[in-house]
Backbone as CSV, one residue per row, in Angstrom:
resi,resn,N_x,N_y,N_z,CA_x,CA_y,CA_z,C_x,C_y,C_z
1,UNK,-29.049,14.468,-88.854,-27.788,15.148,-88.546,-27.365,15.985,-89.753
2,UNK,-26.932,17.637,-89.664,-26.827,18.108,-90.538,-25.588,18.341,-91.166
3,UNK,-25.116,17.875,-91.946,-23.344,17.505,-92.708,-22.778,18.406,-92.609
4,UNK,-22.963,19.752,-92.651,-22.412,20.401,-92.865,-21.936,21.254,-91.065
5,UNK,-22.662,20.727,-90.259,-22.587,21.280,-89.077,-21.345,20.161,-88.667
6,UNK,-21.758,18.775,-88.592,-20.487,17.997,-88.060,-19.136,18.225,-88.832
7,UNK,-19.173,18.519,-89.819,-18.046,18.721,-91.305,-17.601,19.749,-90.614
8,UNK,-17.958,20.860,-89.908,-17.306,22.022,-89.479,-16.656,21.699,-88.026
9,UNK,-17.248,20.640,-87.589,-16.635,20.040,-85.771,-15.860,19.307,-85.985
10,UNK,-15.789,18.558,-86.939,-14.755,17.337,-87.437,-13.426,18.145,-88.009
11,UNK,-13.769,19.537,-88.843,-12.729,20.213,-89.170,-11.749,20.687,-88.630
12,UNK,-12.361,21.172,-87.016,-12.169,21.807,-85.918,-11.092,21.124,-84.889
13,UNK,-11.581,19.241,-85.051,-10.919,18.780,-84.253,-9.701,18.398,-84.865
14,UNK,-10.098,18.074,-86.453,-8.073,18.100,-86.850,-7.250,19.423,-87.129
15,UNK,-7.741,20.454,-87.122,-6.982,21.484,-87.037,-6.508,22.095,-85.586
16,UNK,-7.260,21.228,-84.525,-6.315,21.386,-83.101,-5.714,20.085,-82.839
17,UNK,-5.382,19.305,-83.698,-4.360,18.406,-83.368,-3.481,19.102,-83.866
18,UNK,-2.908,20.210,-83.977,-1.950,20.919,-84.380,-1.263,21.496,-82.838
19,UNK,-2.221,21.323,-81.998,-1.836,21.985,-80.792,-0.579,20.986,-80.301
20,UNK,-0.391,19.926,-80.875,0.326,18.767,-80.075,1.671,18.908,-80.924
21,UNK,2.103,19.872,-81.531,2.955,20.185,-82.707,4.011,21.809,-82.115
22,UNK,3.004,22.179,-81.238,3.829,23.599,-80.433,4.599,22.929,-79.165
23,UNK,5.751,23.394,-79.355,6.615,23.103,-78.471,6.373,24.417,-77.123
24,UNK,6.840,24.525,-75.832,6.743,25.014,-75.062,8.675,25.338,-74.069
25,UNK,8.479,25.582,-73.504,9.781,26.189,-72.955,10.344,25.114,-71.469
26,UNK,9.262,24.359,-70.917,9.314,23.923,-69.874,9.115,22.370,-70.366
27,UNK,10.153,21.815,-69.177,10.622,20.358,-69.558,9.490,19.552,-69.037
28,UNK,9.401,18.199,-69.566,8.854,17.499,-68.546,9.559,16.891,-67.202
29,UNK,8.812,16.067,-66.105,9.326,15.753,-64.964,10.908,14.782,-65.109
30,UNK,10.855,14.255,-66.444,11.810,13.682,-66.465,13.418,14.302,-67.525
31,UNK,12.576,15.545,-67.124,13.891,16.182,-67.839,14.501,16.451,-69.372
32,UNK,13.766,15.366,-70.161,14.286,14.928,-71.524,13.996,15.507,-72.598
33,UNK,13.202,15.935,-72.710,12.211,16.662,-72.919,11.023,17.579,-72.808
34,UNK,10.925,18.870,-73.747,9.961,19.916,-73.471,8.907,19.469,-73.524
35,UNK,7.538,19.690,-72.882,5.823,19.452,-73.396,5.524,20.187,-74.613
36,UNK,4.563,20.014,-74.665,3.522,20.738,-75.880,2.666,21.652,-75.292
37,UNK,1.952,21.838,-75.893,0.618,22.402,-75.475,-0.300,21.928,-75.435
38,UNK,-0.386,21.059,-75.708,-1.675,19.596,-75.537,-1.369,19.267,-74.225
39,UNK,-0.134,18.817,-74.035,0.153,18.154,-72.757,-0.276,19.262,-71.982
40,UNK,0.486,20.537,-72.165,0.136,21.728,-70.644,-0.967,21.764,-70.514
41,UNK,-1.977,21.748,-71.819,-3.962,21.721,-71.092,-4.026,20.599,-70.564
42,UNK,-3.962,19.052,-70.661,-4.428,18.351,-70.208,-3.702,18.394,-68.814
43,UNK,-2.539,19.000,-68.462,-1.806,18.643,-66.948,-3.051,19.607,-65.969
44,UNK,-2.867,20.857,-66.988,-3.800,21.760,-65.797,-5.156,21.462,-65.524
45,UNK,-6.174,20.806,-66.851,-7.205,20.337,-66.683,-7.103,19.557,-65.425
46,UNK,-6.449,18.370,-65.795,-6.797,17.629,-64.424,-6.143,17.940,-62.870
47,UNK,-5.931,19.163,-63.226,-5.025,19.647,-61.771,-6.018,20.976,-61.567
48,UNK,-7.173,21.522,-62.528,-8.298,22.038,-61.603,-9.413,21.163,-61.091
49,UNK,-9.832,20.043,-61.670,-10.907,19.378,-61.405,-10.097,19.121,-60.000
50,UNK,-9.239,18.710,-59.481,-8.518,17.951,-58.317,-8.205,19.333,-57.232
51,UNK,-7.520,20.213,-57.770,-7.512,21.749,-56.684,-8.862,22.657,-56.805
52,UNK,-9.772,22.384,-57.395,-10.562,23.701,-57.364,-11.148,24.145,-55.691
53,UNK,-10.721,23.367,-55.160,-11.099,23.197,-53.999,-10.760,24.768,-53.086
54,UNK,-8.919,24.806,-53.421,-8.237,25.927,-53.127,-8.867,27.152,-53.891
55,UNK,-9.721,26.970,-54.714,-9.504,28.665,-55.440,-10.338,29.474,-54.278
56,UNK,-10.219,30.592,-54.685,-10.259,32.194,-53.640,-12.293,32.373,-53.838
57,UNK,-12.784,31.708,-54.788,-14.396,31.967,-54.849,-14.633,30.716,-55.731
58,UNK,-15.707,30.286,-55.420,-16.543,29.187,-56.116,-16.374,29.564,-57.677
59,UNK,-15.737,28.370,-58.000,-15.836,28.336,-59.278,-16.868,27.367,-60.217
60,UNK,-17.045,27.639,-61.364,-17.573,26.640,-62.396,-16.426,25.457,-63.030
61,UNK,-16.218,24.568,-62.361,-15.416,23.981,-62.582,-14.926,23.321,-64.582
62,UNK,-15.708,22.812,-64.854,-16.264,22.619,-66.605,-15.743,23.954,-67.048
63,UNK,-16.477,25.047,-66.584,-16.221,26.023,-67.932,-14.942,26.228,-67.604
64,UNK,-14.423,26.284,-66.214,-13.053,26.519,-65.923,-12.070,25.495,-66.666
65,UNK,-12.033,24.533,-66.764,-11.625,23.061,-67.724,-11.322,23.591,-68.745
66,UNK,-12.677,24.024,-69.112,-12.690,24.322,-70.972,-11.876,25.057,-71.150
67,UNK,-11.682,26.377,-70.634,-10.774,27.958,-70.971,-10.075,27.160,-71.225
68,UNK,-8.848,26.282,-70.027,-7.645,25.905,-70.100,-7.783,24.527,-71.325
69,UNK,-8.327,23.780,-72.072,-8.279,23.159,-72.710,-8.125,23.682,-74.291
70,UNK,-9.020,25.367,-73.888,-8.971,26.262,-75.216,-7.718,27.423,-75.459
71,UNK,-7.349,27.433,-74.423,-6.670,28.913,-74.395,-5.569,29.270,-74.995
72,UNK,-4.697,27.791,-75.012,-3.708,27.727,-75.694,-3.955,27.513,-77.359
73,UNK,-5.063,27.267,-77.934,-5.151,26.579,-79.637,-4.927,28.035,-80.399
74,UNK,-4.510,29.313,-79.802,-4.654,30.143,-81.015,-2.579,30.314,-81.171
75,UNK,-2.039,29.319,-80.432,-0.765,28.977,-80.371,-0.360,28.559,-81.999
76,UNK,-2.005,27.463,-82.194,-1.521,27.078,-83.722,-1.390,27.945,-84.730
77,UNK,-1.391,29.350,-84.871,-1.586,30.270,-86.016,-0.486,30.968,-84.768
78,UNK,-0.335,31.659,-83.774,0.365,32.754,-83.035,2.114,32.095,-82.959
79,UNK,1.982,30.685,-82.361,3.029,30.672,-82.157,3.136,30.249,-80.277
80,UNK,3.890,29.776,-79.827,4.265,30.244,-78.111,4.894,31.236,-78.043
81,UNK,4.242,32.110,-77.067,5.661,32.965,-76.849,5.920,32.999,-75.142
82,UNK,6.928,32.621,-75.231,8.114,32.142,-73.841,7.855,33.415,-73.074
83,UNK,6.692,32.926,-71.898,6.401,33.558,-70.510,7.578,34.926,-70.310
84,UNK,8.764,34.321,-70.312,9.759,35.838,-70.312,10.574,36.404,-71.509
85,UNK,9.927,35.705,-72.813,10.403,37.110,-73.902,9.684,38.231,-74.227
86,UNK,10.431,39.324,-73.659,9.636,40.483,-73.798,9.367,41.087,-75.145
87,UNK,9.814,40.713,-76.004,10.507,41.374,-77.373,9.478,40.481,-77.868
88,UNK,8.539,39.062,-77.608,8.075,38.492,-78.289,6.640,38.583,-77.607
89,UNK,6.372,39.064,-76.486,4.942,39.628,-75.743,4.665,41.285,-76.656
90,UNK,5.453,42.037,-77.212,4.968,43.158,-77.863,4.086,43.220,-79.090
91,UNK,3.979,41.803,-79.733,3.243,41.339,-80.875,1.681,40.324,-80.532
92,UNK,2.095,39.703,-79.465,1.553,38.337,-79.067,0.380,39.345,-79.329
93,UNK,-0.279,39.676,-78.056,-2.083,40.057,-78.474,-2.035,40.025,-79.783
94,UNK,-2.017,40.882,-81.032,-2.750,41.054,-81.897,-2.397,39.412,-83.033
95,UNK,-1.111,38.953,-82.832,-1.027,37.422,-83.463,-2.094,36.778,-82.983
96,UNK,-2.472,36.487,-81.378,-3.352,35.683,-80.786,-5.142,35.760,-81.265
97,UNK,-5.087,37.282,-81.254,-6.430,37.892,-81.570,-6.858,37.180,-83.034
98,UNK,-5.950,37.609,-84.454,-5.794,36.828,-85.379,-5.974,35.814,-85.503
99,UNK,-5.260,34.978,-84.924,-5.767,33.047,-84.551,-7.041,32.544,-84.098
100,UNK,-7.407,33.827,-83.291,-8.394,33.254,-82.424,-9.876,33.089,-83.485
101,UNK,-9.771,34.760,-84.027,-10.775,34.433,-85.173,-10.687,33.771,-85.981
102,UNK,-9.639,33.268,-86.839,-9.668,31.727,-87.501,-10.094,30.765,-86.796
103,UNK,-9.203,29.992,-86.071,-9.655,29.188,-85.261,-11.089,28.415,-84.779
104,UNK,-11.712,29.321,-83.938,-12.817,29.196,-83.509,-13.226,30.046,-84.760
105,UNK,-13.404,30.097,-85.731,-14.315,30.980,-87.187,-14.718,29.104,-87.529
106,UNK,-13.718,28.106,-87.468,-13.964,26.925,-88.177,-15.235,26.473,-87.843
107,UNK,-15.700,26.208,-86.284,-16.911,25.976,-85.601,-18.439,26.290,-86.351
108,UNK,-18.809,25.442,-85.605,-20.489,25.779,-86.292,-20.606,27.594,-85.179
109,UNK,-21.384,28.030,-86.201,-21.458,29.732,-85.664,-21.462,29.657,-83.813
110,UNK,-22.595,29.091,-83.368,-22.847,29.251,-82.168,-21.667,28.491,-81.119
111,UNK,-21.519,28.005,-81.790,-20.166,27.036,-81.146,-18.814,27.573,-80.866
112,UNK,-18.966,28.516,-82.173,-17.467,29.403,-82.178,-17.701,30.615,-81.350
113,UNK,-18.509,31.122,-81.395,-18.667,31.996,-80.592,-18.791,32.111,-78.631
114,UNK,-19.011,30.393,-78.808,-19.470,30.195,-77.212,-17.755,29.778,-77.102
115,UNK,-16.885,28.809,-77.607,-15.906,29.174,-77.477,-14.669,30.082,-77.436
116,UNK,-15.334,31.082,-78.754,-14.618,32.343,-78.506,-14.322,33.682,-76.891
117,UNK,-15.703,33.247,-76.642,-16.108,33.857,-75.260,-15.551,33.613,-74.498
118,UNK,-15.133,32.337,-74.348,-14.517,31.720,-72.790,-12.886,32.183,-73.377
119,UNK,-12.755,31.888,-74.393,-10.880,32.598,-74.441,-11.144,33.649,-74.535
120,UNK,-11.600,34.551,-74.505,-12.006,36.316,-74.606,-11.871,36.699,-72.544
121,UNK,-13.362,35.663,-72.126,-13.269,35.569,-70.998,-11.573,35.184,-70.917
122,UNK,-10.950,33.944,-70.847,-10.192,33.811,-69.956,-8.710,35.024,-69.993
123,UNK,-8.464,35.461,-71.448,-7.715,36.504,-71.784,-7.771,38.012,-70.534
124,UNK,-9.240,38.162,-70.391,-9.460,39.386,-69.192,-9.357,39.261,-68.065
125,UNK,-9.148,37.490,-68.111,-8.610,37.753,-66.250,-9.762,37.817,-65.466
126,UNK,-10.723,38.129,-65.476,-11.632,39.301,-64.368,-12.565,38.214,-63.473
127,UNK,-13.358,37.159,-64.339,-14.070,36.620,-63.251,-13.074,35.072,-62.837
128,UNK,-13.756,34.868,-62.041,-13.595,34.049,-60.697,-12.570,32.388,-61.268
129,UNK,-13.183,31.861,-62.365,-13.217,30.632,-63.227,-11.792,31.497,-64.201
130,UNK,-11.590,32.767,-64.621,-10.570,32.963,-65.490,-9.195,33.198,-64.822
131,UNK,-9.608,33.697,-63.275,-8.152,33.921,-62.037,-7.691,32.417,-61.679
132,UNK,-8.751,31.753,-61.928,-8.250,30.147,-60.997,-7.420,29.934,-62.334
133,UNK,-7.843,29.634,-63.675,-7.100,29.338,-64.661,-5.873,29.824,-64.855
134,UNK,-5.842,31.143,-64.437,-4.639,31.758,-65.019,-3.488,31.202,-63.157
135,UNK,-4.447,30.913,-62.705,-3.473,30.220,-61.976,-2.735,28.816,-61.958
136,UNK,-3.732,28.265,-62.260,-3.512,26.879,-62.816,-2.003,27.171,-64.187
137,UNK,-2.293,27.956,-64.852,-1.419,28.239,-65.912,-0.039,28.828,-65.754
138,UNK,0.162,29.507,-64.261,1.163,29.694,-64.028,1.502,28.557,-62.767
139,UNK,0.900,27.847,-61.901,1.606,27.104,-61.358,2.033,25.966,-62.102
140,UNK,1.185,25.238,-62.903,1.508,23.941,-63.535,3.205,24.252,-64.303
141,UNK,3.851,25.301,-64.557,5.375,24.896,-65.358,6.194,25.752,-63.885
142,UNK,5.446,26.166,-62.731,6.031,26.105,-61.784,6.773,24.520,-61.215
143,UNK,5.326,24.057,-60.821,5.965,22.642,-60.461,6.583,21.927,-61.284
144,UNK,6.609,21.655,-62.650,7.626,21.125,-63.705,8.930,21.483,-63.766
145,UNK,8.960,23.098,-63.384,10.271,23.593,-63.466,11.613,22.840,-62.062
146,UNK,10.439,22.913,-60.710,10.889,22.782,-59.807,11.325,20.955,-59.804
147,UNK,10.317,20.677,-60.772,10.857,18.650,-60.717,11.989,18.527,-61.551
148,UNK,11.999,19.345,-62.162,13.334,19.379,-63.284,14.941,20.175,-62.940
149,UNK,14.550,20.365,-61.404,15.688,21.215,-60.139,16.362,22.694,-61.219
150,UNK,14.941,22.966,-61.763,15.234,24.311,-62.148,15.631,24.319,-63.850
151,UNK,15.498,22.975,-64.564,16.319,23.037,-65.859,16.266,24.341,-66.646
152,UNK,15.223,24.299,-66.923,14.785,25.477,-67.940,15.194,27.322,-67.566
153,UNK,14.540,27.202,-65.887,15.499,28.517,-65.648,16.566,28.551,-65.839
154,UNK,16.943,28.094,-65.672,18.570,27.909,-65.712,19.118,27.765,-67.227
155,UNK,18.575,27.318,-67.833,18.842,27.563,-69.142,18.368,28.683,-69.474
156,UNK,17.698,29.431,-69.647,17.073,30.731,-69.915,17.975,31.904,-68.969
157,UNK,18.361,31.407,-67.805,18.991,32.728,-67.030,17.701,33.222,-66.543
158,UNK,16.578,33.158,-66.048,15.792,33.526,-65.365,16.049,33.658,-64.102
159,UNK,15.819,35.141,-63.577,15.336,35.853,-62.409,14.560,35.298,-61.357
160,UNK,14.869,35.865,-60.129,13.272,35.137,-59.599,12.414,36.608,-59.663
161,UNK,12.970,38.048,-59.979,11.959,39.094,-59.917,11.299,38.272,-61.446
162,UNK,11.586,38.093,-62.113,11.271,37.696,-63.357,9.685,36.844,-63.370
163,UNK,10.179,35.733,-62.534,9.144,34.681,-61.912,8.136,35.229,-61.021
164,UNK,8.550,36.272,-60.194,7.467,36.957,-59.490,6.781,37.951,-60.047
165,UNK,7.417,38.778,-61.074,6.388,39.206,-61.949,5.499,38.415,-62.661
166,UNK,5.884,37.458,-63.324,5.126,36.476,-64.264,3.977,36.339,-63.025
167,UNK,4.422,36.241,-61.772,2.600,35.418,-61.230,1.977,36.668,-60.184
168,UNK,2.607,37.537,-60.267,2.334,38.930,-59.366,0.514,38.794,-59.358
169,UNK,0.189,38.034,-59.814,-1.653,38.433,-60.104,-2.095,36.720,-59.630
170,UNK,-1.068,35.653,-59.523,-1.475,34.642,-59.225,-2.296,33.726,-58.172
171,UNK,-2.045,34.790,-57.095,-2.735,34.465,-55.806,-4.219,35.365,-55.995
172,UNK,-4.638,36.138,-57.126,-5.961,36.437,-57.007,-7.050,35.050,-56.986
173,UNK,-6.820,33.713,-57.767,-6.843,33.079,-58.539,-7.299,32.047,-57.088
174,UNK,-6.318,31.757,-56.503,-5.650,30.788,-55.094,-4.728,31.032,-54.347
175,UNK,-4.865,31.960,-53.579,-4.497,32.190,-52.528,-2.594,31.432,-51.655
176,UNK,-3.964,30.085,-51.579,-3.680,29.079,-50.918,-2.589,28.259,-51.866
177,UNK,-2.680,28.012,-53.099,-1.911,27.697,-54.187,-0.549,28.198,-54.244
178,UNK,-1.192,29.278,-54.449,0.344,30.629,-54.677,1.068,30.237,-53.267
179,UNK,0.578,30.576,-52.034,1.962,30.190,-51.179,2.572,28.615,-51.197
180,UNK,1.631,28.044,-51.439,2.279,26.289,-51.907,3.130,26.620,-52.897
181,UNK,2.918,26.953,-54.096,4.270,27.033,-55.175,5.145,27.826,-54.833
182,UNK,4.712,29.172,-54.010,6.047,30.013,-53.669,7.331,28.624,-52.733
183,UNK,6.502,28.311,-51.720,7.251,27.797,-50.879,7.777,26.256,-51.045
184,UNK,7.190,25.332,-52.148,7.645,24.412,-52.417,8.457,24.538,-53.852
185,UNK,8.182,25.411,-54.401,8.922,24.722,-55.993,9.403,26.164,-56.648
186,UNK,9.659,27.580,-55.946,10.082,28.846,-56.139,11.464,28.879,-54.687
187,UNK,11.113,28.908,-53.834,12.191,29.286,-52.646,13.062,28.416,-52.672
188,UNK,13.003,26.742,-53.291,13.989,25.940,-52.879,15.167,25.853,-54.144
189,UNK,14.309,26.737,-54.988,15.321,26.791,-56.044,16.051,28.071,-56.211
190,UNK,15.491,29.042,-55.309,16.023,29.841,-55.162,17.607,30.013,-53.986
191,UNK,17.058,28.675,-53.241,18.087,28.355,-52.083,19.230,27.428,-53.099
192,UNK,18.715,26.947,-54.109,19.576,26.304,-54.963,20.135,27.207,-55.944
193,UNK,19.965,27.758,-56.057,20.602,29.082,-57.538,20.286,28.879,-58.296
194,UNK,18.733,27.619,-58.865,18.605,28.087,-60.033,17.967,29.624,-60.711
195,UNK,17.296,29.667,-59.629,16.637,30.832,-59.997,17.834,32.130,-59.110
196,UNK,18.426,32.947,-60.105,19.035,33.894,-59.357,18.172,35.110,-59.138
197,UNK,18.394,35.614,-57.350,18.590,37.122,-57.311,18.996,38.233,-57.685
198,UNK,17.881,39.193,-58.131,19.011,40.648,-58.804,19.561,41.091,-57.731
């Protein structure tokens, strides 16, 4: 075993226990508290292995896992930035881009690079495994929001054009998904006011 290859994986894995240190915008089910970003990969992980069923084309389920287990770690150098601050999405790419090459730079070469790929991949959206994710990524603080009878919108003053922009691309992903969250955990809060109409 070559020391210097595990010394760089071992490095890797305590510098993403940092991921459990970013706070996020969306509560948990019990209200009391916000998640992390540890928590949001592991909710969506195990909520594609269990829906991949719904996505719109056969996916690779694993590599699909991985994106969402990776996608968030360049959070530890970028930061979160809150789904609807616009003022804080005008920076994000090139902070994220930054992180990302640190980050995955820690990895043994081939390692970083095969991980770099899949957040590169999942960043473009384009194939099949990066639409299911980015769905997974916008329904999972859908349904949190909706168990929490809207906390966080409602603290934020969020829109529902707001919310429908955020997933305007979500049903590429699942179809079948997207009208489940529209109609269970978007319309009833909209019948509730948390989420207001312009």
């Amino acid at each position: 075993m070559e020391d210097s290859r595990i010394d760089k994986q071992f490095e890797f894995f305590r510098e993403i226990d940092k991921e459990k240190f970013i706070g996020r915008q969306t509560y948990l089910t019990d209200a009391q508290r916000k998640e992390n970003d540890a928590e949001h990969a592991w909710h969506m992980a195990i909520m594609t292995i269990l829906l991949s069923e719904y996505s719109n084309e056969k996916i690779d389920v694993l590599k699909t896992v991985t994106m969402l287990l990776i996608h968030d770690l360049v959070e530890i150098d970028a930061g979160d930035t809150y789904a609807y601050d616009e003022e804080g999405k005008k920076t994000k790419r090139v902070r994220e881009l930054a992180a990302a090459d640190r980050i995955f730079g820690i990895l043994p070469e081939e390692q970083g690079e095969k991980m770099r790929g899949l957040w590169d991949e999942f960043e473009a959206g384009e194939t099949a495994e990066a639409k299911f994710a980015h769905a997974m990524d916008h329904i999972q603080p859908l349904m949190l929001n909706a168990a929490t009878d809207g906390k966080s919108w409602e603290e934020h003053g969020i829109r529902l054009s707001q919310v429908m922009g955020r997933n305007k691309n979500t049903a590429e992903g699942s179809k079948a998904l997207w009208e489940y969250a529209y109609q269970k955990f978007i319309a009833p809060n909209v019948d509730k006011g948390r989420l207001t109409k312009d």
